[in-house]
N, C-alpha and C positions, 0 to 999 in steps of 0.2 A: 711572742712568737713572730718572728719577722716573715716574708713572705714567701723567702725558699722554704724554711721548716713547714710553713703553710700547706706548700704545695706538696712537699713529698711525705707529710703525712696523708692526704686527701688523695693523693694517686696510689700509695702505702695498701691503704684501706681498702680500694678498687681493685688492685690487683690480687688482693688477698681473697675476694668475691670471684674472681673470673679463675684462679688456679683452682679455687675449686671447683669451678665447674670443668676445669678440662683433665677430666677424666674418663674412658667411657661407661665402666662400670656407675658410676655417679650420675651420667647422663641417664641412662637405661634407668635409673631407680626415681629421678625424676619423673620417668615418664609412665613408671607403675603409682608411683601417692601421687598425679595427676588426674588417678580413674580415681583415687578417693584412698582414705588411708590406710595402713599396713602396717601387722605387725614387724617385729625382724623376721619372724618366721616367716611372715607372707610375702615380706619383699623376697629372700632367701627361696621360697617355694616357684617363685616370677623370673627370678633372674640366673638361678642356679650357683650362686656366688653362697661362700661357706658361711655359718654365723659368725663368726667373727669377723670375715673380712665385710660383711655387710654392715655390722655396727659400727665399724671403721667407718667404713664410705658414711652412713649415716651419722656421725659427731661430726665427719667434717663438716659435712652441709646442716648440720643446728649450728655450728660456733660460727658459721658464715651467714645464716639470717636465712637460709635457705629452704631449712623446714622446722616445722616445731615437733613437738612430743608430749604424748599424754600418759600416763600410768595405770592403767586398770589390774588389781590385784598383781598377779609375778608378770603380766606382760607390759610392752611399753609399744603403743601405737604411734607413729610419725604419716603428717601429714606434710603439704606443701604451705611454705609462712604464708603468702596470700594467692589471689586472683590478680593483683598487679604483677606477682614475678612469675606465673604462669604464662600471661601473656606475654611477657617479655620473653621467653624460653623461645614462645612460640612463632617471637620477630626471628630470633637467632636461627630456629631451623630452617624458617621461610629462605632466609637470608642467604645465608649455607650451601641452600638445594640451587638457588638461582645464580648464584657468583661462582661457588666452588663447580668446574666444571666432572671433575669425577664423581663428585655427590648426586650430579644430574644424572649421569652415565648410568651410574650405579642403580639408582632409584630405578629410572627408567626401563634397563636392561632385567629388573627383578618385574615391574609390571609387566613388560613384556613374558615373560618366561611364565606366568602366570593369567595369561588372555584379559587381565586389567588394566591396560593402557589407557582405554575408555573412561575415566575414572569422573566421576558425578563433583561439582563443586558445591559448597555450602552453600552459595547464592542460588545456585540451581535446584539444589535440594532443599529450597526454602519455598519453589514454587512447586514443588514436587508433592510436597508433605501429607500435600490433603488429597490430593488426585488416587482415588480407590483404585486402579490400575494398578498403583504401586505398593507394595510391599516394601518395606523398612526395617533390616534384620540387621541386631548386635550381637553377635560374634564373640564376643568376650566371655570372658568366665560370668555364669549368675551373679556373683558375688559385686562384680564390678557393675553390674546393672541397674542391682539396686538400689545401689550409691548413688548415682545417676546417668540418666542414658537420654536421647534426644528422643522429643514429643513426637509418638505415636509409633515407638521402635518396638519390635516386639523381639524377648529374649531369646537368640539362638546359639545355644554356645558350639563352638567349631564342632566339641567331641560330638555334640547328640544332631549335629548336621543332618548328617548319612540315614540315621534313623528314621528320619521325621520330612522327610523327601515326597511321601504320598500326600501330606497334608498343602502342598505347597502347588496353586495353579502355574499351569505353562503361559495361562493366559496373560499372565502379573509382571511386570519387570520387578524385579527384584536390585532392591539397594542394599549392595551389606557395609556395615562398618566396624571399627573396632576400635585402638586405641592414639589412633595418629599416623602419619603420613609414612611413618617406618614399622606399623604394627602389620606384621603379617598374618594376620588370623583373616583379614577381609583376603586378603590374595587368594588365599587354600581357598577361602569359600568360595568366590568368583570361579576358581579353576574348579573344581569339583561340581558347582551349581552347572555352568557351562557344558562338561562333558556330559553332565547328563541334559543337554537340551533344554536348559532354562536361560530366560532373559534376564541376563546378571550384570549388574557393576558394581565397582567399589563406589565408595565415597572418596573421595580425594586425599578428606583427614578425618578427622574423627571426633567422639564427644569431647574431650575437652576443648577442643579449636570451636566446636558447637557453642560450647561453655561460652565460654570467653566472648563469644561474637555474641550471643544472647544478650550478657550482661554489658557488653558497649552500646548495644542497640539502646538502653534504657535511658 
């Protein structure tokens, strides 16, 4: 193999990683086996995308190294391949939000519209954690909690919010989170905690960005 062959297989191989990720249905599923894994039905349940087109999107990203799959009896669970391409996902959106100026816009103009502008950073939410003033509410479905949720979160999922409103001091700043910097389930809650006269923000991002900084910390 001389060195052009060299290189346009090695660039070949690269691009065949990066097409798959540009799609958005493909990104969104990323960032559902990000909370922990999923059948086809549960991605299909997360994203509203048909089963078929979902198990589409899902071989392209196993034949590109992007997630794996496990078999249990007639179902077939898919995960993300590791914690290195997670975080790498999570250079790309950083990246994105700061360069691309309508991706800011955007972002931005949805916090606003949501009384979340305010929004809590991980490092800040790291001196926050233990201070009993604060409250630390996830947002997500149970299911994604279980899986994993950041030290000393307690499970609120969006729907039973509304319900569970008396049990919740005015006295507390309340943090809520969910599944990342474009997960809208912390915004509702912020807006909804807010109108009724609670001291609310989001998190910035969310547990897997939690993740990920945990395990660099080590």
């Amino acid at each position: 193999m001389n060195g052009r062959e060299f290189k346009d297989a090695m660039y070949d191989g690269l691009a065949k990683l990066l097409k798959a990720l540009s799609n958005p249905y493909r990104l969104e599923i990323i960032e559902m086996l990000s909370q922990g894994e999923k059948s086809v039905e549960g991605v299909v349940n997360s994203t509203n995308l048909t089963v078929a087109n979902a198990s589409q999107h899902l071989q392209v990203l196993k034949n590109n190294y992007i997630v794996k799959s496990r078999k249990e009896g007639h179902y077939v669970y898919y995960s993300l391949i590791n914690d290195e391409f997670l975080s790498l996902y999570q250079h790309i959106i950083k990246y994105a939000v700061s360069e691309i100026a309508e991706l800011e816009k955007t972002l931005n103009q949805q916090r606003k519209d949501n009384k979340s502008l305010n929004a809590v950073s991980l490092d800040k939410l790291n001196s926050m954690i233990h201070d009993e003033s604060v409250l630390l509410l996830d947002v997500r479905p149970s299911i994604e909690y279980e899986f994993g949720h950041i030290m000393g979160a307690i499970s609120m999922p969006i729907s039973e919010l509304m319900s569970k409103l008396k049990g919740f001091s005015k006295d507390k700043e309340i943090i809520a989170y969910c599944r990342g910097p474009f997960c809208v389930l912390a915004d509702d809650a912020v807006r909804l905690l807010s109108e009724k006269g609670y001291k609310v923000r989001r998190l910035d991002e969310g547990y897997p960005e939690w993740k990920v900084k945990q395990s660099e910390s080590i």
